[in-house]
C-alpha positions as CSV (number, residue, x, y, z in Angstrom):
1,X,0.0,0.0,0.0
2,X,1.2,3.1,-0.5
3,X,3.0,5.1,2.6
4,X,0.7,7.3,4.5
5,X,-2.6,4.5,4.4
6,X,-4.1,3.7,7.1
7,X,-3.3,0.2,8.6
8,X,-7.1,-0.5,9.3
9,X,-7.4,-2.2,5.7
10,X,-4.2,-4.2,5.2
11,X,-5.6,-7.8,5.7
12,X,-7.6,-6.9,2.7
13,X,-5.8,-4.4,0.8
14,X,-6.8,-6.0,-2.6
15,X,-10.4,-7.0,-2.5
16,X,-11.5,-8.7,-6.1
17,X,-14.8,-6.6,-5.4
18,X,-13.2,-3.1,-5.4
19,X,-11.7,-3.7,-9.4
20,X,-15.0,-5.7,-10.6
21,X,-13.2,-8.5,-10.7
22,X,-14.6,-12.1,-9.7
23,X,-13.6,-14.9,-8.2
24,X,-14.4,-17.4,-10.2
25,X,-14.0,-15.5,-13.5
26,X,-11.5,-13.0,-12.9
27,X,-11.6,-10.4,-15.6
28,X,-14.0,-12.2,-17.5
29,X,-17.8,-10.7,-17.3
30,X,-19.3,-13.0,-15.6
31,X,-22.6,-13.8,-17.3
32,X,-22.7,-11.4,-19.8
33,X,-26.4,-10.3,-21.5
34,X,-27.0,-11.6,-25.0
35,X,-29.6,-9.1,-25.7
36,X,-30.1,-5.6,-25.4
37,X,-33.1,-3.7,-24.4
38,X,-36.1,-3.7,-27.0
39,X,-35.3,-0.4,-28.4
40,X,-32.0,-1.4,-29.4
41,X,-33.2,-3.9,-32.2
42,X,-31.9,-2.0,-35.2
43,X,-28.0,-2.6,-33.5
44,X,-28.9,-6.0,-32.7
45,X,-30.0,-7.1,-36.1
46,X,-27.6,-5.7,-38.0
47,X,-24.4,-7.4,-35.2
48,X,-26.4,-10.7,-35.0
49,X,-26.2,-10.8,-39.2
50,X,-22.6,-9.6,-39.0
51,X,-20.0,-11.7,-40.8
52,X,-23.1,-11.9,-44.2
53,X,-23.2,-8.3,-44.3
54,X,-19.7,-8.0,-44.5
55,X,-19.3,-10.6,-46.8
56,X,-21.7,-9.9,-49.2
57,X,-20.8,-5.9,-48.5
58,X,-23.9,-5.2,-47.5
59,X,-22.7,-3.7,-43.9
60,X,-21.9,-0.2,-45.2
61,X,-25.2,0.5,-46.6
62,X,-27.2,-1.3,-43.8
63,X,-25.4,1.0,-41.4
64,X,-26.6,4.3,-43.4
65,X,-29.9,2.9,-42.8
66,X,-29.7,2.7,-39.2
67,X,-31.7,4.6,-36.8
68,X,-30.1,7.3,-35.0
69,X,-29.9,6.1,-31.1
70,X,-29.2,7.5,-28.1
71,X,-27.3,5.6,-25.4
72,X,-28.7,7.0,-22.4
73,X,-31.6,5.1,-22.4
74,X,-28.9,2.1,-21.4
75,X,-29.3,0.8,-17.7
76,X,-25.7,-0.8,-15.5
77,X,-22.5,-2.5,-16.3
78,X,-24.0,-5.3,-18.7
79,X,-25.9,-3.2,-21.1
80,X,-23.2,-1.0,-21.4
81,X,-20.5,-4.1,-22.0
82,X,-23.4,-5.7,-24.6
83,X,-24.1,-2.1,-26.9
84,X,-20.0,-1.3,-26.5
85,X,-19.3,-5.3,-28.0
86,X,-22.0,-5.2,-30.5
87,X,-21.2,-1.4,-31.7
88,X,-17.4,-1.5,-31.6
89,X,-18.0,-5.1,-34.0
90,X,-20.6,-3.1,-36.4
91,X,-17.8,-0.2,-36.5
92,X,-14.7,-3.2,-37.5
93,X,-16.8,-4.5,-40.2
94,X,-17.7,-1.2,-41.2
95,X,-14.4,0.4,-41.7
96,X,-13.1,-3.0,-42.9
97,X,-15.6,-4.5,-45.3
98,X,-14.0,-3.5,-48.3
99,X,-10.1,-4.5,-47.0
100,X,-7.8,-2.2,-46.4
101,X,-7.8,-0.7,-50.2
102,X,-11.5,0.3,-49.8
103,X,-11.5,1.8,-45.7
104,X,-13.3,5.2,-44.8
105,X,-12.7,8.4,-43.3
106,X,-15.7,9.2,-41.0
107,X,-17.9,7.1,-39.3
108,X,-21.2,8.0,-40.0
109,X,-23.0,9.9,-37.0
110,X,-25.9,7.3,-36.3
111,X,-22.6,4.7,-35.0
112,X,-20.2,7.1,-33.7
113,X,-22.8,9.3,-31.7
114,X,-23.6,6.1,-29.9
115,X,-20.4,4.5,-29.9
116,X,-19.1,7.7,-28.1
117,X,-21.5,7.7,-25.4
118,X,-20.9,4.5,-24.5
119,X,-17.3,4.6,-24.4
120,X,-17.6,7.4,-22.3
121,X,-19.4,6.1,-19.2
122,X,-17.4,2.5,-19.5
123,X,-14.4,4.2,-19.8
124,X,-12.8,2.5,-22.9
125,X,-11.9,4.1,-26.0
126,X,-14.7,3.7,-29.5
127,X,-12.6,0.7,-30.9
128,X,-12.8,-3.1,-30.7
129,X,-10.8,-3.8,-27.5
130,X,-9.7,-7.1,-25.9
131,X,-12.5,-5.9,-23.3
132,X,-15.2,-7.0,-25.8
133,X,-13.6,-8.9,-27.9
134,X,-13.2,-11.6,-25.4
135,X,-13.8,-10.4,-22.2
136,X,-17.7,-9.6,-22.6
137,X,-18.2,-11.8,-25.9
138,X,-19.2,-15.1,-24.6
139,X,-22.9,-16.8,-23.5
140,X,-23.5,-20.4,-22.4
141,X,-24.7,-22.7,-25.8
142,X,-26.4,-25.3,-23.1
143,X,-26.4,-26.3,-19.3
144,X,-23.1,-28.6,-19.9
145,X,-21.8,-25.3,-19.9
146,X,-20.3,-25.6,-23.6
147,X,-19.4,-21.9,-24.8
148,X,-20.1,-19.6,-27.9
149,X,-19.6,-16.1,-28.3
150,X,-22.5,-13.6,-28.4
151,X,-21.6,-11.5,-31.9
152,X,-18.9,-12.8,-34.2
153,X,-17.5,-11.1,-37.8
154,X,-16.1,-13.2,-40.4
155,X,-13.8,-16.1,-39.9
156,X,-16.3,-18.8,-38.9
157,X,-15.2,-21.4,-36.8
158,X,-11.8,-20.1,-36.8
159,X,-12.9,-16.8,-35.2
160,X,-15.0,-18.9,-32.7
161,X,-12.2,-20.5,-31.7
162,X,-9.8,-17.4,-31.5
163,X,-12.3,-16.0,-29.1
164,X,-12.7,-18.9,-26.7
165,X,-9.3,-20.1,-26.5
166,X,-8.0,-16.8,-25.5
167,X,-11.1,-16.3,-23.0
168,X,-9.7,-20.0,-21.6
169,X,-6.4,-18.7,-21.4
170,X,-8.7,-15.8,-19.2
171,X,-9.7,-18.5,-17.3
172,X,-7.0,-20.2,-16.2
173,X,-5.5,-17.0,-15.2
174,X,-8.2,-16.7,-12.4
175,X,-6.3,-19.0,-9.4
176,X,-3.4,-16.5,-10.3
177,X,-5.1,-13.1,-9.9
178,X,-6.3,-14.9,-6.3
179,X,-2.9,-15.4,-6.2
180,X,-1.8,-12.0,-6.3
181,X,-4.0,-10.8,-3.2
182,X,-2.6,-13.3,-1.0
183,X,1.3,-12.7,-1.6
184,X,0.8,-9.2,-1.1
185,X,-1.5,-10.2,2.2
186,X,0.8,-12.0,2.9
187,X,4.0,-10.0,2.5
188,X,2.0,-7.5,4.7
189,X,1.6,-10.0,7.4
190,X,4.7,-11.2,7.4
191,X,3.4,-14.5,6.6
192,X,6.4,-16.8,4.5
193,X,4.3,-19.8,4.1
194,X,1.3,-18.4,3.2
195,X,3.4,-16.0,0.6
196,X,5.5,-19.6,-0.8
197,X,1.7,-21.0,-1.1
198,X,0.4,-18.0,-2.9
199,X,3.8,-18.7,-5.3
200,X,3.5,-21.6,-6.2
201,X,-0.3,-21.1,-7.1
202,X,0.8,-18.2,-9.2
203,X,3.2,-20.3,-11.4
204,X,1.0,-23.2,-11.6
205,X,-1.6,-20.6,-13.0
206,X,0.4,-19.5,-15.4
207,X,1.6,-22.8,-16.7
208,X,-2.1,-23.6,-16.9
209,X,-2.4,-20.6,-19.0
210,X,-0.3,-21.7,-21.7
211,X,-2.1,-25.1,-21.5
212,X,-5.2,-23.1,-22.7
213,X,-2.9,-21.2,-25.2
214,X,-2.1,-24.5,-26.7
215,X,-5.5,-25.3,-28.1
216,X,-5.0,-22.4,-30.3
217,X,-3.9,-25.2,-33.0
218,X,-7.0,-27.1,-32.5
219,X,-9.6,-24.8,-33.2
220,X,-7.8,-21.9,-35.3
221,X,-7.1,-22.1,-39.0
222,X,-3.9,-20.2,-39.6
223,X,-4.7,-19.4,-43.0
224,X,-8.1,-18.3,-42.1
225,X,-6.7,-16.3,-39.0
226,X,-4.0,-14.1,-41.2
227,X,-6.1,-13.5,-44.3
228,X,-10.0,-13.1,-43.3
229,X,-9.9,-12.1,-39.8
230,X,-6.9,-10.3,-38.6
231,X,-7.8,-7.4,-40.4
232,X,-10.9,-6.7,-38.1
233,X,-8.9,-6.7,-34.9
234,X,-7.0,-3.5,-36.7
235,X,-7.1,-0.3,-35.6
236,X,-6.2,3.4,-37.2
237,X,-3.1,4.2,-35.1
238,X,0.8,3.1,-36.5
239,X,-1.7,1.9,-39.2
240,X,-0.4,2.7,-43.2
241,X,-3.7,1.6,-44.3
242,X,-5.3,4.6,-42.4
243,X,-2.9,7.1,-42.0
244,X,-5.1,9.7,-40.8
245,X,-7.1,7.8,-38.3
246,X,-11.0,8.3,-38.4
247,X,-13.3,11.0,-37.8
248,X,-16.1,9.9,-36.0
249,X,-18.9,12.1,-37.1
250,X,-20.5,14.5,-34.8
251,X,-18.2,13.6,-32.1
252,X,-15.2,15.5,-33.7
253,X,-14.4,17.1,-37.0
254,X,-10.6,16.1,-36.2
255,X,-9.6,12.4,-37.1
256,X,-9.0,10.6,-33.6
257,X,-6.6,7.4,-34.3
258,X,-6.8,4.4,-31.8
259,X,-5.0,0.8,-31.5
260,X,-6.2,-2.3,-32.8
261,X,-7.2,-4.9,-30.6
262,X,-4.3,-6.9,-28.9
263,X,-3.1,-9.4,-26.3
264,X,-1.6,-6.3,-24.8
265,X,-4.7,-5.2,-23.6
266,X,-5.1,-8.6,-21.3
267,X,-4.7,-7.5,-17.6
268,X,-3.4,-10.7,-16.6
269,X,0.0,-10.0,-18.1
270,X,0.0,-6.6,-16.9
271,X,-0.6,-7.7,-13.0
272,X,1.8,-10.7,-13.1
273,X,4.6,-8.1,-14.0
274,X,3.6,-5.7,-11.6
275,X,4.0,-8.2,-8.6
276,X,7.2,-9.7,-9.7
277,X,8.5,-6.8,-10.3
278,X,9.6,-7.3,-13.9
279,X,10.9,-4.2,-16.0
280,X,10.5,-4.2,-19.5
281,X,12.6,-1.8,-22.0
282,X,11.5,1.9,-22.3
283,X,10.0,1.2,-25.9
284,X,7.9,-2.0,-24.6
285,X,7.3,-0.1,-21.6
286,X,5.6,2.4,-23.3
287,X,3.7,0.2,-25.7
288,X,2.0,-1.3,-23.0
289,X,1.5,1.6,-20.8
290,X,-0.8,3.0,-23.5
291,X,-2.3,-0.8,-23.8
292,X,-3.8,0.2,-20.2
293,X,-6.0,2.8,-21.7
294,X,-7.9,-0.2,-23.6
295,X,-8.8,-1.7,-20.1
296,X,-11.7,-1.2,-18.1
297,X,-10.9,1.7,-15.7
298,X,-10.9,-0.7,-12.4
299,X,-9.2,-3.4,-14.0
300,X,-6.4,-1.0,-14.7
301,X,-7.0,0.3,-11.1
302,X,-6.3,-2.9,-9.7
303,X,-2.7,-2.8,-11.8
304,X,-1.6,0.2,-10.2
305,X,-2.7,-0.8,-6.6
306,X,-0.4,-3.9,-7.5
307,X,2.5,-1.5,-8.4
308,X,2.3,0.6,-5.0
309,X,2.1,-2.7,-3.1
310,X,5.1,-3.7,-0.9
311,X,8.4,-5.2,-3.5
312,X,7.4,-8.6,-3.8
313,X,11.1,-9.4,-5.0
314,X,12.3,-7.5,-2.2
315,X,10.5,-9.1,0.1
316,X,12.2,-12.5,-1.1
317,X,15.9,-11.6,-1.5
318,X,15.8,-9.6,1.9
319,X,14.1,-13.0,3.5
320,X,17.6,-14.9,2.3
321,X,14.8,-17.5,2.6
322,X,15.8,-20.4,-0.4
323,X,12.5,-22.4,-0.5
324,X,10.8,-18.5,-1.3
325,X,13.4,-17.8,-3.9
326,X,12.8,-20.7,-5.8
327,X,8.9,-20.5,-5.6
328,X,9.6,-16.9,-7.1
329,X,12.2,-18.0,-9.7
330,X,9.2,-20.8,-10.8
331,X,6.6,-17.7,-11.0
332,X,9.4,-15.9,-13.4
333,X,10.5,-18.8,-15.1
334,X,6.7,-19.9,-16.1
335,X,5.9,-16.6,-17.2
336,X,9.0,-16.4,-19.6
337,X,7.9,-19.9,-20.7
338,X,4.0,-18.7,-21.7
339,X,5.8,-15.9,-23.6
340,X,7.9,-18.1,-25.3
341,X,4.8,-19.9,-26.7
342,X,2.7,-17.0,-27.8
343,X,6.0,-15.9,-30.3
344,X,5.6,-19.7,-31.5
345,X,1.6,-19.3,-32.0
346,X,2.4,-15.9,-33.9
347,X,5.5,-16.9,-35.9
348,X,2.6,-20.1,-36.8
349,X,-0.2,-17.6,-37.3
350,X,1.0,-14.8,-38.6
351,X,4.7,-15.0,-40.2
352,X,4.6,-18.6,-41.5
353,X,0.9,-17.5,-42.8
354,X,2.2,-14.0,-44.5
355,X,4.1,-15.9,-46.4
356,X,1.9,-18.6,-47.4
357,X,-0.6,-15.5,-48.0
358,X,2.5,-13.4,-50.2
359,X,3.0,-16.8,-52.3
360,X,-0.8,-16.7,-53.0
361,X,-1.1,-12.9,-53.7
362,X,1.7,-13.7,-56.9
363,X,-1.1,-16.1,-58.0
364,X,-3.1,-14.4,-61.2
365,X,-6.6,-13.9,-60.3
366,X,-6.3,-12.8,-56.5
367,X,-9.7,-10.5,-55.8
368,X,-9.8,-7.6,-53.3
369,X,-12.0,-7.7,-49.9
370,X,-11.5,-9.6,-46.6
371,X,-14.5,-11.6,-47.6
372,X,-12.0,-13.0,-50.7
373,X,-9.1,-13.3,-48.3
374,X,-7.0,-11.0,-49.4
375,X,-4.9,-10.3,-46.2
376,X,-3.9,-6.9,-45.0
377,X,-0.1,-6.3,-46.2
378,X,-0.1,-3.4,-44.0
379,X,0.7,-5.3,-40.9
380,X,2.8,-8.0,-41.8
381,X,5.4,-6.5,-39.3
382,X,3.2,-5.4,-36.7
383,X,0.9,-6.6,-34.4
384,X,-3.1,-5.5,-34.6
385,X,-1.9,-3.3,-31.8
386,X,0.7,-1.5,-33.8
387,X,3.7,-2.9,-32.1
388,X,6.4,-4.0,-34.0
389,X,5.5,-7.4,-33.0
390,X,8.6,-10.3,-33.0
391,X,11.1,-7.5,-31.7
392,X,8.3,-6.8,-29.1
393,X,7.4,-10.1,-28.1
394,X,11.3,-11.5,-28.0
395,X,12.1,-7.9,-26.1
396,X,9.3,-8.9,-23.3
397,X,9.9,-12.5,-23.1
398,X,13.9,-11.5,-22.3
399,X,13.1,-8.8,-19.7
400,X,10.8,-11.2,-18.1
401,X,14.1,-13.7,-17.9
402,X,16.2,-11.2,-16.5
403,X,13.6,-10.9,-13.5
404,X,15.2,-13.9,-12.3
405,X,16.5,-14.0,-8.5
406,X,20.4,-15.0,-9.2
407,X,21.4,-17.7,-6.3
């Protein structure tokens, strides 16, 4: 806790509650809404028939149709999460139906009114974020508890499977975030075996993580990832395609740029590091300091509280205690681990693929669109974030090495 709090609220200086955060989910929603309020319809529809409209590009002129609706009529956190997912999809497709030969420059009024007002009282910016994309974006198929998401875009089972495996790797983060609350309870209680406890949970989350990251090859189509659906996780910010960024009509007459959706904008990553005290490089620093604006406000809350939090690491080496070193070492050396694997599911899915895709665009006869799979040259380098993404990854996976307590 930060010097100068009271001691009153140490045993529980990191309540779940107080960053609407849940204990069995974690940063998940829990039990998101499907279905918006009545007079919401006309978004409904048109997310519901998503990945046809964009496909037969039919999106654009559906949109134009659209009523103009105000979002003050929507009541708590869920209907907020639900019109944010559904209009931050209709936007994607909107900007990207036509590839990224055929984007716009302003999104018409009857969206980015909306879109706006929503955005404001959740707190996240008007683009597709991790936060919807997989956070709020999933619904119960049937009591065995199988899962779907609630609005998809083109990409079909592949998308589906994007979607879910990365909100299983969610999911096995959750014994990690509890975790997280009991070290630093711990360390404030002076309490070494419940800290060496809370440890070894912590690295046997994150191995569990990249368990869930595995299943990646079982559900997602490389080909289908790199050339159909990528391109609707991008954003207008470090993006050649759009330059300018977007003017979102009567909301401002200036363009506003913002980031494509990204692993980035995971909290899980972001806490981990902030309790083990790992320092990345000034550039990745950066990068994922800005990635924190994409979060919900109190997940991002719950980061900092992590950061003012006793030294973890400190802690350890000033215990001289071996049994705690290790337990740390196995929380560094399982994290390095799971970012070792996600440069081997994006060298899979998006390297090996752009070239695949590069091969094929040689090929006489190639048509233009997403819907045709033409992918989106512009980021063959970079992540849908904007990072320059292998220099990124390889830069983050090292620091997290270095975080190592040397015997």
């Amino acid at each position: 806790m930060e010097a100068g709090d009271g001691t009153e609220d140490t045993p529980l200086p990191l309540a779940l509650t107080r960053f609407q955060l849940s204990e069995e989910y974690g940063f998940l929603l829990p039990d998101p809404l499907t279905e918006l309020p009545v007079p919401y319809g006309p978004w409904m529809e048109i997310a519901h028939d998503l990945p046809q409209l964009i496909t037969s590009h039919r999106l654009r002129s559906r949109v134009h149709q659209m009523p103009q609706l105000s979002a003050r009529h929507l009541r708590g956190r869920e209907e907020l999460h639900l019109a944010h997912l559904v209009l931050s999809f209709i936007t994607m497709g909107y900007v990207w139906q036509e590839g990224e030969e055929g984007t716009v420059k302003v999104l018409p009024r009857n969206l980015a009114v909306p879109f706006w007002e929503v955005s404001q009282a959740l707190g996240l910016p008007p683009i597709l974020s991790h936060a919807d994309f997989v956070l709020a974006n999933w619904r119960r198929k049937n009591p065995n508890g199988n899962l779907d998401t609630i609005i998809s875009l083109p990409g079909g089972e592949s998308l589906r499977g994007f979607i879910l495996v990365t909100l299983l790797v969610e999911k096995a983060a959750v014994p990690g975030i509890k975790a997280i609350v009991q070290a630093i309870r711990a360390i404030l209680q002076l309490d070494e075996e419940a800290l060496h406890k809370a440890l070894q949970e912590l690295a046997e989350a994150i191995g569990d993580m990249s368990k869930a990251l595995k299943r990646m090859h079982d559900y997602v189509d490389p080909a289908v990832f790199y050339a159909v659906i990528r391109i609707f996780l991008s954003g207008w910010r470090d993006n050649p395609a759009m330059p300018d960024g977007l003017i979102y009509e009567g909301v401002s007459d200036e363009p506003m740029a913002y980031s494509g959706g990204s692993a980035a904008q995971s909290t899980v990553l972001h806490a981990f590091d902030e309790l083990l005290g790992i320092r990345h490089s000034e550039e990745s620093t950066a990068f994922l300091h800005r990635m924190r604006d994409y979060m919900p406000p109190p997940h991002r809350a719950f980061v900092e509280e992590i950061h003012h939090a006793p030294s973890l690491k400190q802690h350890v080496l000033s215990s001289g205690d071996a049994g705690l070193c290790a337990a740390f070492n196995q929380c560094i050396s399982a994290l390095a681990d799971f970012r070792s694997y996600h440069i081997t599911i994006v060298t899979k899915y998006i390297t090996v693929a752009a070239a695949k895709a590069k091969a094929r665009r040689a090929e006489p006869g190639d048509r233009a669109g997403p819907s045709a799979g033409k992918p989106p040259s512009a980021l063959e380098a970079k992540g849908t974030g904007g990072s320059h993404i292998f220099s990124f990854l390889k830069s983050i996976r090292d620091t997290t090495r270095e975080g190592m307590i040397s015997a």
